[in-house]
C-alpha positions in Angstrom: -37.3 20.7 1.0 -33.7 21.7 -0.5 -33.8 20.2 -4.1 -30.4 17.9 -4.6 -28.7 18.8 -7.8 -25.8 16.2 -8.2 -24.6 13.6 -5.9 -20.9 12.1 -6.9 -20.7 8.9 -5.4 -17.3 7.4 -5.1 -16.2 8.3 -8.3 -13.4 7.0 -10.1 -11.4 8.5 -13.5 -8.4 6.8 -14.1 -5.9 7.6 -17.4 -3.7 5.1 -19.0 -0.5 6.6 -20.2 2.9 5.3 -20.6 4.3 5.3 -17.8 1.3 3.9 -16.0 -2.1 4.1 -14.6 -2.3 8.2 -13.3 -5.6 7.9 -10.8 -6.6 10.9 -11.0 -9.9 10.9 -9.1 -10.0 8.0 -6.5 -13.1 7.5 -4.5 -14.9 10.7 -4.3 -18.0 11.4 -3.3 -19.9 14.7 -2.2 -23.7 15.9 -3.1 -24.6 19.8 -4.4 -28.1 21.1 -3.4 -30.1 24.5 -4.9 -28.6 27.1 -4.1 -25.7 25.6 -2.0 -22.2 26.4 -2.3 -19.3 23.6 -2.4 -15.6 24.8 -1.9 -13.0 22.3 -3.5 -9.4 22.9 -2.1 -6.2 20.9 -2.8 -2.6 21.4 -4.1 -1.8 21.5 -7.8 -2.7 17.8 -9.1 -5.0 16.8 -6.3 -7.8 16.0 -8.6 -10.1 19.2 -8.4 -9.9 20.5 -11.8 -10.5 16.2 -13.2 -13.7 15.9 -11.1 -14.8 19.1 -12.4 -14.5 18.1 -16.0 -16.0 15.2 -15.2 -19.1 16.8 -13.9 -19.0 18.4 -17.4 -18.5 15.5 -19.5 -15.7 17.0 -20.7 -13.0 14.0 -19.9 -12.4 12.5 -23.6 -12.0 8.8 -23.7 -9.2 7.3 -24.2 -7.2 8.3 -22.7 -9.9 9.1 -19.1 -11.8 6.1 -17.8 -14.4 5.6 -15.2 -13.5 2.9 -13.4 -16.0 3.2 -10.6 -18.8 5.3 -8.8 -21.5 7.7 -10.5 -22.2 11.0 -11.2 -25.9 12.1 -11.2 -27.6 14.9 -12.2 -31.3 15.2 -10.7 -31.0 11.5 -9.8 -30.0 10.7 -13.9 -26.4 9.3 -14.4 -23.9 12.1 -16.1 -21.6 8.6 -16.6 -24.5 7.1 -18.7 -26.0 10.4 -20.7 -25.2 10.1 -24.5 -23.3 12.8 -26.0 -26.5 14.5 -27.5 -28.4 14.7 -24.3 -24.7 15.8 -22.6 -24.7 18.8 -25.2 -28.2 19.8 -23.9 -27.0 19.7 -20.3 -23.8 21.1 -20.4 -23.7 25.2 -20.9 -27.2 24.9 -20.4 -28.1 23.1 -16.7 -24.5 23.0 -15.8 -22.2 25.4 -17.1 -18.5 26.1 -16.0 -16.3 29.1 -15.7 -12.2 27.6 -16.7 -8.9 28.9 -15.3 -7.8 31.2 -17.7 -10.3 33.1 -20.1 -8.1 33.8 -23.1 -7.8 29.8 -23.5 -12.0 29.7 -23.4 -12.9 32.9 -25.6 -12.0 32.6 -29.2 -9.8 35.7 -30.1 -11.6 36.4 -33.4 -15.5 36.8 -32.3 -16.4 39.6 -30.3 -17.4 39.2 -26.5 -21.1 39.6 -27.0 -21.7 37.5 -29.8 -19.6 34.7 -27.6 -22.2 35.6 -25.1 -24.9 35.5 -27.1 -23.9 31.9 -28.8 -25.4 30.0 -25.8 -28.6 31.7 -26.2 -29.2 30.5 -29.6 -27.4 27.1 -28.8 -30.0 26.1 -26.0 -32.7 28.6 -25.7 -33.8 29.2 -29.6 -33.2 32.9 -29.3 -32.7 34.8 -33.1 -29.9 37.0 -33.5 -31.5 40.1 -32.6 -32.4 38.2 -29.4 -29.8 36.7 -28.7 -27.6 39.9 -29.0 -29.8 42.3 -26.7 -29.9 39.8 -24.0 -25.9 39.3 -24.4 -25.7 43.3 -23.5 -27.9 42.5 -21.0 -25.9 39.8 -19.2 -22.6 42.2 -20.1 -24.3 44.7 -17.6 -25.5 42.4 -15.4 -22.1 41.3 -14.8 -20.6 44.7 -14.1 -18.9 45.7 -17.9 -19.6 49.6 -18.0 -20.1 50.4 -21.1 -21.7 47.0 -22.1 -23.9 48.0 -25.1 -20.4 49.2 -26.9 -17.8 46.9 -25.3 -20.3 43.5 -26.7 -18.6 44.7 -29.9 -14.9 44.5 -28.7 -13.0 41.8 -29.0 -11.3 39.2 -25.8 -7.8 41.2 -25.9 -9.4 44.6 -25.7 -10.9 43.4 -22.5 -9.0 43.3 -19.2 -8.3 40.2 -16.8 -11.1 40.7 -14.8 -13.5 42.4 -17.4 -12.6 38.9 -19.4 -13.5 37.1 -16.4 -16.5 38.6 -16.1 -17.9 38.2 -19.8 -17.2 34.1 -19.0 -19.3 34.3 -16.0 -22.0 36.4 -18.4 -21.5 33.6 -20.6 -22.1 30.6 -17.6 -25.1 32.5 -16.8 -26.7 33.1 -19.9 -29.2 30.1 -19.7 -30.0 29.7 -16.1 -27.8 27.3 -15.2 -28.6 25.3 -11.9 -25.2 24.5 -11.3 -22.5 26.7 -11.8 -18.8 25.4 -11.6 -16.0 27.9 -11.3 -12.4 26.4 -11.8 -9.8 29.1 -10.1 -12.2 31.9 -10.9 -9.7 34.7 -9.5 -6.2 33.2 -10.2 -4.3 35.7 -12.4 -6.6 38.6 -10.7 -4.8 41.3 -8.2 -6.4 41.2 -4.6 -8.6 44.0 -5.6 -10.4 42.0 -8.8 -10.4 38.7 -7.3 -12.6 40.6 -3.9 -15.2 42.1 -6.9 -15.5 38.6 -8.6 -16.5 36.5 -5.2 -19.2 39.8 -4.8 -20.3 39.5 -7.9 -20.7 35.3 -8.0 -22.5 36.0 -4.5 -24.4 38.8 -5.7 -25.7 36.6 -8.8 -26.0 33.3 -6.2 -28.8 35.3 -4.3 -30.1 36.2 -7.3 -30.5 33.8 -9.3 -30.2 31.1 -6.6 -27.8 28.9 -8.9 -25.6 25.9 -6.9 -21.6 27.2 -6.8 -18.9 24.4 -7.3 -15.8 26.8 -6.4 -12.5 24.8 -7.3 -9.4 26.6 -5.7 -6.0 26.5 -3.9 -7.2 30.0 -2.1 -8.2 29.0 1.5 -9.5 32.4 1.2 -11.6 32.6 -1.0 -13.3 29.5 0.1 -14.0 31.2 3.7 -15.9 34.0 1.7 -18.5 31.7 -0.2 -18.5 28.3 0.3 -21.2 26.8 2.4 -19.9 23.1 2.7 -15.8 22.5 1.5 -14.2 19.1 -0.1 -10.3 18.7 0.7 -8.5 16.7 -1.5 -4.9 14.8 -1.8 -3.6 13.3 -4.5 -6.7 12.2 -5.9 -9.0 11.7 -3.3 -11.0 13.1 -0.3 -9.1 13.8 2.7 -11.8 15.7 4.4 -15.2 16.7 4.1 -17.7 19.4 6.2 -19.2 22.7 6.6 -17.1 25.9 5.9 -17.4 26.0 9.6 -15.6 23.0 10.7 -13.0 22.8 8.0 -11.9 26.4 9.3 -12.3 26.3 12.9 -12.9 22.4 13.5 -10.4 20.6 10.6 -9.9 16.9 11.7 -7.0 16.1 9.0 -2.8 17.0 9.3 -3.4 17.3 5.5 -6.3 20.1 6.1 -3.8 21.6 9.3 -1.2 22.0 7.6 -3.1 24.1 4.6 -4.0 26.3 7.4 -1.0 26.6 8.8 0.8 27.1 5.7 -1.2 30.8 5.6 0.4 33.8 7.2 -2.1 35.3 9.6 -1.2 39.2 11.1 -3.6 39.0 13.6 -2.3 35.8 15.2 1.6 36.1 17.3 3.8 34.1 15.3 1.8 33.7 12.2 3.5 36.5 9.8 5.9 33.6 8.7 5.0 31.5 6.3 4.8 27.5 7.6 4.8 25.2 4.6 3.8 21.4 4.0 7.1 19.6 3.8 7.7 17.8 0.7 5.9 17.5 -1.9 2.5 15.9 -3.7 3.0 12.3 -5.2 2.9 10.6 -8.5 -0.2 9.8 -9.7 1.6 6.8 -11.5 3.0 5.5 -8.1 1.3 6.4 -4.9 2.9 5.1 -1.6 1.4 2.6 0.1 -1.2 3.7 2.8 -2.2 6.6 3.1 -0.9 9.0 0.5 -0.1 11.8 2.8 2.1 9.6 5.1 5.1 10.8 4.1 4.5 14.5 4.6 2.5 13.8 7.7 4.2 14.0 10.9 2.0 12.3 12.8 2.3 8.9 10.2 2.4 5.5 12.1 2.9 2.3 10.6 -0.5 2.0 10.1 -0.4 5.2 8.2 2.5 3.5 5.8 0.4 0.0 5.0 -3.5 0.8 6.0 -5.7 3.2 3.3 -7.9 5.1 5.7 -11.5 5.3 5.0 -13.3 8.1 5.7 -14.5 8.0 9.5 -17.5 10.4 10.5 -16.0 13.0 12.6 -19.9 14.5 13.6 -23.0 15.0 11.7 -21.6 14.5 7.8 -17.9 15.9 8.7 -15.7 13.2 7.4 -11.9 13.0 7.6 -9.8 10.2 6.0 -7.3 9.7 8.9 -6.9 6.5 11.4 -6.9 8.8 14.4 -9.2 11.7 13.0 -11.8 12.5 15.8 -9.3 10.4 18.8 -8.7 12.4 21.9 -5.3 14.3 22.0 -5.3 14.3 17.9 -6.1 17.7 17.5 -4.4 20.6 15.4 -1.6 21.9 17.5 -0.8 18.5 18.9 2.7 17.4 19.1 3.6 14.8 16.5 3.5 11.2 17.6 1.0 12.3 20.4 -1.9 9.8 18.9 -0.2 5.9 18.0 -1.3 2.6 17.8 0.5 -0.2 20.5 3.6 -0.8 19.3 3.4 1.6 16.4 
């Protein structure tokens, strides 16, 4: 059987601040097995990059706060783990590739002994060790050159080659969970296509779990095996790559799709945007936080939270009508309401 990594059960990280409670993670819960892929998709401030740094134990506190749920890492609470047992985990069973590489690789150490640093950290390795397997993981990742660009420093190194010594680094223990926060943001087209190759290339070697947080519909289509949709701070939907692409039960997850210009499809070269925009964190209508961009909102929709409702086999949507008859993607707005609604 499929080992299970991590299940995140209806975790909660809330941050007090002065103008109020920002609940940043509300409710969310997903599971990562070997050698799996997860895709985590949302709008700027949806809660991706939080529940990512929470798998890492990275959230400082104050000002973050769980207020509910569990993380768990082979069946052993992340939430309880002391900070000494956390250090052995993180970089070395669960490592993480952030946004922007010039904000993780100190300016003043060269890019192999950055590498290398891990491998002394958690494996014990000596210098000389150490170094030779940092070339190694420098070639691994596709750096030409690797034996004399290890001695270079992060700005002599491109965007994408510094994206690529950061997933060397991820890699260089083994991790079994790898968790890549907007891997190919400030990459061309061209770079961001050679990164998803590479991370796939290195999945089916190494057979290392992929948490992929990203805004790119796209890019999520060309790895992920399972996807988590989220909205101000919590789950709207939940499936295969399969049915969030071809099946998605939530206006939420529509309109991400229709918000993408497609060549191939009549009608599609024009860009069709959400309306509106994302809500406070500090002061989140009531209901369901997407009613007021939703065109299909009821009064229900304005008073009720929706719980997630089982759509078919594990896919989830957080909707009141998610999975009715006639409240499918295309359908005209107000085709699905409630008596009197």
């Amino acid at each position: 059987m499929t080992e299970r990594l991590l299940e995140v059960d209806g975790f909660r990280m809330h941050f007090s601040t002065r103008d109020g409670v920002v609940k940043a993670v509300d409710d969310v819960s997903f599971t990562l097995d070997a050698g799996q892929t997860l895709g985590v998709v949302g709008e700027s401030g949806s809660g991706k990059s939080v529940t990512a740094l929470s798998i890492m134990g990275l959230v400082p506190s104050p000002p973050g706060e769980v207020v509910g749920g569990d993380i768990r890492f082979k069946g052993e609470s992340i939430c309880a783990m002391s900070e000494e047992r956390m250090r052995h985990v993180r970089g070395n069973s669960i490592a993480m590739i952030f946004q922007d590489p010039m904000t993780s690789l100190n300016p003043v150490f060269r890019v192999g002994r950055q590498v290398a640093e891990s491998l002394r950290v958690h494996k014990g390795a000596s210098r000389a060790e150490a170094d030779a397997q940092a070339v190694e993981l420098l070639d691994l990742v596709g750096i030409p050159h690797a034996h004399e660009r290890a001695r270079d420093y992060p700005h002599e190194f491109s965007g994408g080659m510094r994206q690529r010594a950061m997933i060397a680094m991820a890699l260089a223990c083994d991790p079994d969970i790898l968790i890549a926060d907007e891997p190919t943001t400030a990459l061309d087209v061209t770079i961001q296509a050679q990164i998803i190759e590479l991370m796939e290339a290195l999945q089916a070697r190494t057979g290392t779990a992929i948490i992929i947080i990203t805004h790119d519909l796209g890019v999520v289509a060309d790895i992920a095996d399972r996807v988590l949709v989220m909205y101000a701070g919590r789950p709207v939907e939940y499936g295969t790559a399969e049915e969030i692409f071809y099946r998605p039960a939530h206006p939420y997850t529509w309109g991400l799709h229709d918000s993408l210009p497609r060549h191939d499809v009549p009608g599609k070269s024009v860009l069709r945007p959400i309306e509106g925009q994302p809500p406070s964190l500090v002061d989140l209508p009531g209901g369901c936080a997407f009613h007021p961009r939703c065109p299909h909102a009821t009064g229900r929709c304005r008073t009720e939270v929706p719980e997630p409702r089982d759509i078919h086999s594990g896919h989830k949507a957080a909707c009141h009508y998610a999975g009715e008859p006639g409240f499918v993607r295309g359908s005209e707005p107000g085709a699905t309401r409630e008596v009197g609604a």
